[in-house]
C-alpha positions, 0 to 999 in steps of 0.5 A, a space after each residue: 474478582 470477575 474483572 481479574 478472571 476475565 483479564 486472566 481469561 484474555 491474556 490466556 487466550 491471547 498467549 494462544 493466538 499468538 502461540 499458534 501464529 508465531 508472533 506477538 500481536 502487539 509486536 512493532 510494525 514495519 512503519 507505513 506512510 500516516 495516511 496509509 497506517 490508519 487503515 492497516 491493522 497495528 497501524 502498520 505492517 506486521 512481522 510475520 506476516 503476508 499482504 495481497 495487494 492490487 495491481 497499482 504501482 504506486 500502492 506498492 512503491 507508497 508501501 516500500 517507502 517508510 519502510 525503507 527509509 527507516 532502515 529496512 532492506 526490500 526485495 522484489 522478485 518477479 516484478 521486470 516493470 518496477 521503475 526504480 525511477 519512479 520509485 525513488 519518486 514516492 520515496 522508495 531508499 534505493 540503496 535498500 533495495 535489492 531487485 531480482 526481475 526474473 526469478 524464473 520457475 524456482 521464484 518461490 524458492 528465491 522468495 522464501 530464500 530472500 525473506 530469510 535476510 530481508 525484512 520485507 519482501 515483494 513478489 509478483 507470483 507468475 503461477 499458482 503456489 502450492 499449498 505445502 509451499 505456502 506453508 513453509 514460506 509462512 512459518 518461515 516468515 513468522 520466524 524471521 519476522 518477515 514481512 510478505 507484500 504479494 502482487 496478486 491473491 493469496 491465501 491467509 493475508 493479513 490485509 488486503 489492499 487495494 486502489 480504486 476510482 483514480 481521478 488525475 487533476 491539472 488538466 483544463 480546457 486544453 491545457 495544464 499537466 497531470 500533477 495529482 491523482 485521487 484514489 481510493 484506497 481500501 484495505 480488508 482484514 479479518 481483524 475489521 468488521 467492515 472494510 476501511 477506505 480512505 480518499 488520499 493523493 497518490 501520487 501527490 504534486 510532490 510525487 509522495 502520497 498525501 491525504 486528502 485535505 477537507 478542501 479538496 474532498 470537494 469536487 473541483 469546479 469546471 473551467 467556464 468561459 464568459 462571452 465577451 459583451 457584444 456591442 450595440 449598433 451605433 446610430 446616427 444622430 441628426 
């Protein structure tokens, strides 16, 4: 009998939290890449919801490519630097993108404009938002579902994501080629106690993200050069 009452309990309490946010917490997720997904809370990218992220690209061009090719059309206001080759590159659909460079002062009316037709949604804010207008942009991705990706802070996110300690391989004494960077890539939540962070290739050689395989969590040794044997005098012999 008690068990019943607390599972009563819970689902009451449940059906509030997600009366007052206005989505169902275990609602499907925009899909994210496998070494991204088991750090964000629901393994994914939640309807409704806004996400801070740090300043890095490739975060931002790793987090568009799953869900784009899924299906799900992405646009990006106020960023003039986004490198649609690049983007490609990670796995960005860009036949599922749509860019708007220079919004201009009215960019966070362009942004709550686009989140009514797009599933998700990046903007680059160039000033303060106002409290009233970050509010109406929330409940209005909470009713469409929209997912918000925000290059900057920003308040009441889900998640915040960021990238630290990059390490680029391929380079020797000389010579070689960048072909990989290692990153750490932290997100927190308050739906975590503690932050999580995971050691990932971004980009990897392929130009996609990876994670880290046991092998290469090890540091890589240094090139090392070996003096070739100097020869012993000769003497003669008589």
């Amino acid at each position: 009998m008690r068990n019943a009452a607390a599972v009563q309990e819970v689902q009451r309490l449940r059906a509030q939290l997600e009366k007052v946010q206005g989505r169902r917490m275990d609602a499907p997720v925009l899909p994210t890449h496998p070494a991204l997904a088991g750090l964000l809370p629901g393994r994914g990218l939640r309807p409704g919801s806004s996400y801070s992220l740090g300043s890095s690209m490739s975060l931002l061009f790793a987090l568009l490519a799953q869900p784009s090719q899924a299906g799900s059309w992405c646009g990006v206001v106020g960023v003039p630097g986004f490198g649609a080759e690049a983007a490609e590159k990670v796995g960005v659909d860009l036949s599922r993108l749509v860019l708007i460079p220079d919004p201009g002062q009215r960019w966070m009316v362009v942004t709550a404009t686009i989140a009514e037709v797009l599933p998700l949604v990046v903007v680059r804010p160039p000033a303060r938002a106002k409290d009233a207008d970050i509010s109406r942009l929330a409940a209005r991705m909470r009713e469409r579902g929209s997912v918000l990706l925000v290059q900057g802070p920003w308040p009441q996110t889900e998640a915040m994501i960021d990238v630290a300690e990059p390490r680029w391989s391929g380079l020797g004494d000389g010579y070689g080629m960048l072909s990989a960077r290692e990153l750490t890539v932290t997100v927190s939540s308050r739906r975590f106690p503690t932050p999580r962070s995971e050691r990932m290739l971004l980009p990897a050689p392929d130009g996609t993200v990876a994670p880290m395989r046991d092998d290469r969590r090890r540091p890589e040794s240094a090139p090392t050069w070996t003096p070739a044997p100097t020869p012993m005098p000769m003497r003669a012999v008589g």
